[in-house]
N, C-alpha and C positions, 0 to 999 in steps of 0.2 A: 504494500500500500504506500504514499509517496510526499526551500530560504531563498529567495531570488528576485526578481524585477519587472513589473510590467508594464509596458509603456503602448499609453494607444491613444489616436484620435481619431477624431470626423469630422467632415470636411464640410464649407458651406455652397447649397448648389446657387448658380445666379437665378432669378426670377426676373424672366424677359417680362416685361411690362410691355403689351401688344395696346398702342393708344391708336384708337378711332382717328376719323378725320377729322374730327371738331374737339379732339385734346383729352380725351376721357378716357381713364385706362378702362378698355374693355374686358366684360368680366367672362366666367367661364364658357365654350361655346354651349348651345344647348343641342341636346342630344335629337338625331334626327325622327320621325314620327317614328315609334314602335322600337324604338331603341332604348337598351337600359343604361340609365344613366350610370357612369363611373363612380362607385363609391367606394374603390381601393384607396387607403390609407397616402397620403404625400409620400418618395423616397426621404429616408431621412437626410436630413443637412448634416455634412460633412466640415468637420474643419479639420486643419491638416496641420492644425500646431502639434508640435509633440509634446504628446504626453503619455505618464509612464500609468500602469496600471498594476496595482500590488495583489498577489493573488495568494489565500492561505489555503494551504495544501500540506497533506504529508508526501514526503519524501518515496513514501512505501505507496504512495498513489499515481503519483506522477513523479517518476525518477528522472535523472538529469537529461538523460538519452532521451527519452518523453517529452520532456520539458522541449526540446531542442529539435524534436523533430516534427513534432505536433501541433506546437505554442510556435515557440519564435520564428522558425523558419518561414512554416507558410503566411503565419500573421505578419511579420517581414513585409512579405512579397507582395502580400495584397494590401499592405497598410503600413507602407516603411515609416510611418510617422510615429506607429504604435513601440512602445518598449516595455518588454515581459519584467515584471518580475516575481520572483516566487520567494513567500514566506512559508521555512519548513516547520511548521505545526511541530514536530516531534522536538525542535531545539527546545532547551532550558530558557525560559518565559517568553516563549513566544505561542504557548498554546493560545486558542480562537478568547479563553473567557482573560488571558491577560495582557491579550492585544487590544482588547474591549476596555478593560479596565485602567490601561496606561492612554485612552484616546486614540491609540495606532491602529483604527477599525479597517480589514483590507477593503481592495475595490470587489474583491472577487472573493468567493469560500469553497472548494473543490471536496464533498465528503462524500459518505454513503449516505441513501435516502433517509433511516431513522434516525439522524445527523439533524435532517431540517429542523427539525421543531427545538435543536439548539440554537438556532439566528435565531428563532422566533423568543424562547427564552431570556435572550442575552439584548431580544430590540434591536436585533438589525436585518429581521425577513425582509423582504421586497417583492413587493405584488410589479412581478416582468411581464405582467398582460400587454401594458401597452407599448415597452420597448418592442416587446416581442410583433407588435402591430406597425410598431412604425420602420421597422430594419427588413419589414415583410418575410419574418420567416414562417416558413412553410411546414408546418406541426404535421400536416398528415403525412409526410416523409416519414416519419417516427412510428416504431410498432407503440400501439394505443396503451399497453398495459404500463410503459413508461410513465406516460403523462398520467394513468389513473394514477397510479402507484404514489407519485409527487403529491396528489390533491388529497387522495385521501391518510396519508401519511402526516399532514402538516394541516388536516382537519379543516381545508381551505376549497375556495370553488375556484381557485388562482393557482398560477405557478408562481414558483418561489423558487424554482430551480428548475434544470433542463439539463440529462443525461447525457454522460462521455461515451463511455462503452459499457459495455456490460461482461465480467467474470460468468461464463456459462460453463455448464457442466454435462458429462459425459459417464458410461460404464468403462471403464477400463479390463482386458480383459489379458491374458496369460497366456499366449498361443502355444506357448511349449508346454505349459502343463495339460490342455486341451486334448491336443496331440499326443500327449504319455497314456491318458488316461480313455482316449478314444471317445473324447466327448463331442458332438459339435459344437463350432464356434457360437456364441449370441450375434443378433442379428436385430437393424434397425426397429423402435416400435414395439419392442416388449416390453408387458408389464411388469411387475414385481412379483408377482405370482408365478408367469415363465420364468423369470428368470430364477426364480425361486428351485423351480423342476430342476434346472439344470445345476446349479449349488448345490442341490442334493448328492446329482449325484459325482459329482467333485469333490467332496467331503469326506474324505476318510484317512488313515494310518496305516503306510506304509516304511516299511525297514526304519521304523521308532520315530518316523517324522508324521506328524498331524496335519495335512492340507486341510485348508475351509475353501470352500466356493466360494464365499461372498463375505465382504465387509461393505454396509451399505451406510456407514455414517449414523449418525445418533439421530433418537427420533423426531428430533424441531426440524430435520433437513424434510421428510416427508409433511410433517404441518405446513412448511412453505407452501411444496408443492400444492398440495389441495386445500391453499389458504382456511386453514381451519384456523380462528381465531384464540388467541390467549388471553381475552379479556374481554367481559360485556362490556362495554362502555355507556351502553344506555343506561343501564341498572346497575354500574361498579360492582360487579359481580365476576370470580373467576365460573372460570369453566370447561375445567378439568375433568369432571362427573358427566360427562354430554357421550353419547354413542359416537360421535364424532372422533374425539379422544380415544374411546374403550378400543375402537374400531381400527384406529393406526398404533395402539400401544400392542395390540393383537398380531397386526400382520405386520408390524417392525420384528415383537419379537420372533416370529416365525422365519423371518428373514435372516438370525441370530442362531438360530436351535434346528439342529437337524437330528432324526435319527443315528442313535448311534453314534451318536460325537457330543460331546461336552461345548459349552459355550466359549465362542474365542476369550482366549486372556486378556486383557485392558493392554498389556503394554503390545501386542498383538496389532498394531496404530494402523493408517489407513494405507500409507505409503510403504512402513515399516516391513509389513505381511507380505504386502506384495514385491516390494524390491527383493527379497530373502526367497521367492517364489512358494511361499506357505500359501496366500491366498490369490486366488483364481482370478476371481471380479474384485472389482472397486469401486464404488459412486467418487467420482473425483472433477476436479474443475483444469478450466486453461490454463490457469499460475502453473501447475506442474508438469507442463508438457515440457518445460527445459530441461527441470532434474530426471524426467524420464530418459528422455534424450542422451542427456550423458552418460548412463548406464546401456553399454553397447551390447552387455549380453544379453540384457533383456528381448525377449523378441515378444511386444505388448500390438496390440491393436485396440480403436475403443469402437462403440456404438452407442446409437443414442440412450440419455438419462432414460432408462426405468420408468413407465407410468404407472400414475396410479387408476383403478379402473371409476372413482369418482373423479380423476380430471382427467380425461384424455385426451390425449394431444400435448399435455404440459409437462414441462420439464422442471426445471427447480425457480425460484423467484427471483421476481427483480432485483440484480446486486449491481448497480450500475453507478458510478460516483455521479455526485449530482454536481453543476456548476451551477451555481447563484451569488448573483449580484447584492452587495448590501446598497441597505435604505441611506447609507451614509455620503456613499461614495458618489465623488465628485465626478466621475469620468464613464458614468452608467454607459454612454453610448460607445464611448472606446469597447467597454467590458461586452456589451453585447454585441460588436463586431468580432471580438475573438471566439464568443460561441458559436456565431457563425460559419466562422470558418474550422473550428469543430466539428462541424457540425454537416461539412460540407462534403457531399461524393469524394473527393478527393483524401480528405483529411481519414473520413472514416473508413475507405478501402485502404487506405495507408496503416488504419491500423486493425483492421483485417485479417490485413496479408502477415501484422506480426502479432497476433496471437489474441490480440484484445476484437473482441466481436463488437459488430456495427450494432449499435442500437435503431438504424434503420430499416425500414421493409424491404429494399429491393435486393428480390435475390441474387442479382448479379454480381453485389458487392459480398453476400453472405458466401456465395460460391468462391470467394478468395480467400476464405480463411486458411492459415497457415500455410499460404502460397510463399512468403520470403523464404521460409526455413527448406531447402530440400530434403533434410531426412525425412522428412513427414510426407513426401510424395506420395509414397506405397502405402500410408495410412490414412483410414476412413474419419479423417478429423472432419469432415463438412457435419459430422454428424451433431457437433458441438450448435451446430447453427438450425437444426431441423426443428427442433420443438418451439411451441408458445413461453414465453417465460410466466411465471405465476403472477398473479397479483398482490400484493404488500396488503396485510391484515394491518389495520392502525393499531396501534401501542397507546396511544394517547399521551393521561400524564403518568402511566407508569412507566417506570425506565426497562429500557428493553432488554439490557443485563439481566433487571433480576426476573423480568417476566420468562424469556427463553433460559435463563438455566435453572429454573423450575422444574420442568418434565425433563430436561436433560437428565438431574439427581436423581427423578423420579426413577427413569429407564434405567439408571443403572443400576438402582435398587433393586429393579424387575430381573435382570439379570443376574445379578452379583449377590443380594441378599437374601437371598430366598420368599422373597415378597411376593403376594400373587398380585394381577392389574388391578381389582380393587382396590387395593390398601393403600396401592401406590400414588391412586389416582384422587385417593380423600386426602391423602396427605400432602400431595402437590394443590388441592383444593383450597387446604386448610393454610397452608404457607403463600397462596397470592392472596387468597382472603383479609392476612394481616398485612402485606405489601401496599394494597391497595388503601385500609386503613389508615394506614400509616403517610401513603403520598396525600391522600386526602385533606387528614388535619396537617398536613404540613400548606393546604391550599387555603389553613381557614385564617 
């Protein structure tokens, strides 16, 4: 996930004054009979003074290479007036609340979407409707659950931010163990249940070594998927107790417990199993297609994320950083020329083709994923790009820490302590129950 300098302006366009014969600037033509009249927004006015734009980001979001290939370069070229600069969130007091707090509010705040309703805490959200109106960008370019996921995240019928790329996720799978064991391979479009068949029968002990078929990640990664929510927020009520829950703590842990084999070990990790070639499958994301990579003996393929059979077609949830402009900043329309070009065919086949997925619709740029890297020629990475991404449940004013590792404790109670999904599921009830309490009188 990812200290520096941004510099940008806009330029001013001339307004020809068309004067009549008799000395009158004439006003706009009228549209001819049965024609609709123009009510597209003015281009914005440009001024081409320079100026810099400060942008707070981690480091581990937008790295220097990023920063540099993404930010300055094309922003550069299409706005040599603008100048990048980046403030690294993870520096010693330069986090977002004591940049606030010392006055130094940036132009710009680069986070993940349960992020936003930190501007809005801290007084520095910004309703970008009408930027976003008057630079004319073009929102239906963007798959839709992005822009849901923003609104109702930040509890707003506004944006407050607009998506870079998106972290999507993939099955990772073991072709040499496949192959030992005379399994076939997994295959685009399965659910968790097939893939489930086939874990089975991957799962056994051989010459004192234990293979699993499947590590499928802890169970909040399936609540994403079929946006099952962590919190009533109409009635501040958890709801943990709901068939909803009973129903993915059931077929997670199924997905956990095979016949005949013991439950994998904790330190048994998602990458750990499978680098070691113990586990078969993996639910895993794009970040680790480099360290896969450098492991030359591995011989891995992946396919698409696992559905579930209430969301189909979905893969896992929007995890896209969000760029939003603050209410502070003096250089709004610099700032929203650089999402712009963010934001632009170029920019986002650019970053595509290295690893990070376009948060736009056209397939032709999702068809370049992991086009720069050659190893990855012979593998079926497009798959990373095939599914819907989920839609973002609202957290509200509960903090999204303690809400998601909740059921996390829960599950692994289910697993590890001999607890059955009942008990597990009153006791993750009974623990948001005082959470929510708790954020409450803290609201009074």
């Amino acid at each position: 996930m990812r200290k520096s300098r941004v510099i940008s302006s806009i330029g001013l366009l001339s307004l020809t004054l068309i004067v009549s014969a008799c000395g009158k600037a004439a006003g706009p033509a009228e549209p001819a009979p049965g024609q609709t009249p123009d009510t597209s927004p003015p281009p914005a006015t440009v001024n081409n003074q320079p100026v810099t734009v400060k942008i707070a980001v981690h480091a581990g979001i937008v790295n220097d290479n990023d920063l540099k290939r993404y930010f300055i370069e094309p922003v550069k070229a299409k706005y040599p007036h603008i100048t990048i600069e980046r403030i690294n969130v993870a520096d010693k007091g330069l986090s977002l609340p004591e940049l606030v707090s010392t006055n130094a509010v940036p132009d710009m705040v680069i986070n993940y979407p349960y992020n936003l309703t930190d501007l809005t805490q801290l007084g520095i959200s910004y309703n970008m409707d009408e930027l976003i109106k008057t630079h004319k960008l073009d929102l239906n370019r963007i798959s839709p659950e992005y822009l849901e996921s923003i609104k109702i995240v930040n509890g707003s019928n506004f944006y407050t931010g607009l998506p870079m790329n998106n972290n999507t996720f993939a099955l990772f799978f073991n072709k040499d163990l496949f192959d030992r064991f005379g399994v076939s391979y997994p295959k685009d479009g399965m659910t968790w249940d097939e893939v489930r068949e086939i874990s089975v029968k991957l799962t056994r002990s051989e010459n004192g070594v234990q293979y699993y078929g499947l590590f499928p990640d802890n169970v909040y990664r399936g609540a994403y998927q079929a946006s099952v929510p962590f919190v009533d927020l109409q009635n501040n009520k958890s709801v943990f107790q709901t068939d909803a829950w009973k129903n993915l703590f059931e077929l997670w842990y199924s997905l956990y417990k095979y016949p005949g084999a013991e439950i994998m070990p904790k330190e048994m990790n998602t990458v750990n199993g499978f680098k070691t070639g113990q586990i078969a499958m993996f639910s895993g994301y794009s970040g680790q297609l480099p360290d896969l990579l450098s492991m030359k003996d591995l011989n891995w393929d992946v396919v698409t994320y696992p559905t579930n059979k209430v969301a189909p077609g979905v893969g896992q949830r929007v995890d896209s950083p969000m760029m939003s402009i603050t209410s502070t900043s003096k250089v709004k329309d610099a700032a929203m020329q650089i999402i712009s070009v963010i934001l632009s065919d170029e920019v986002q086949t650019e970053m595509t083709r290295n690893l990070q997925s376009s948060v736009l619709k056209d397939p032709k740029i999702n068809a370049q994923f992991g086009k720069a890297t050659p190893e990855l020629a012979s593998k079926n990475v497009v798959a990373f790009t095939k599914l819907k991404v989920a839609v973002l449940k609202p957290f509200g004013f509960v903090p999204v820490g303690s809400a998601a590792g909740i059921p996390i404790t829960a599950f692994t109670e289910l697993l590890y302590a001999g607890k059955d999904v009942n008990t597990v599921l009153r006791e993750a009830d009974e623990k948001m129950e005082k959470v929510i309490a708790e954020e409450l009188q803290k609201k009074k």
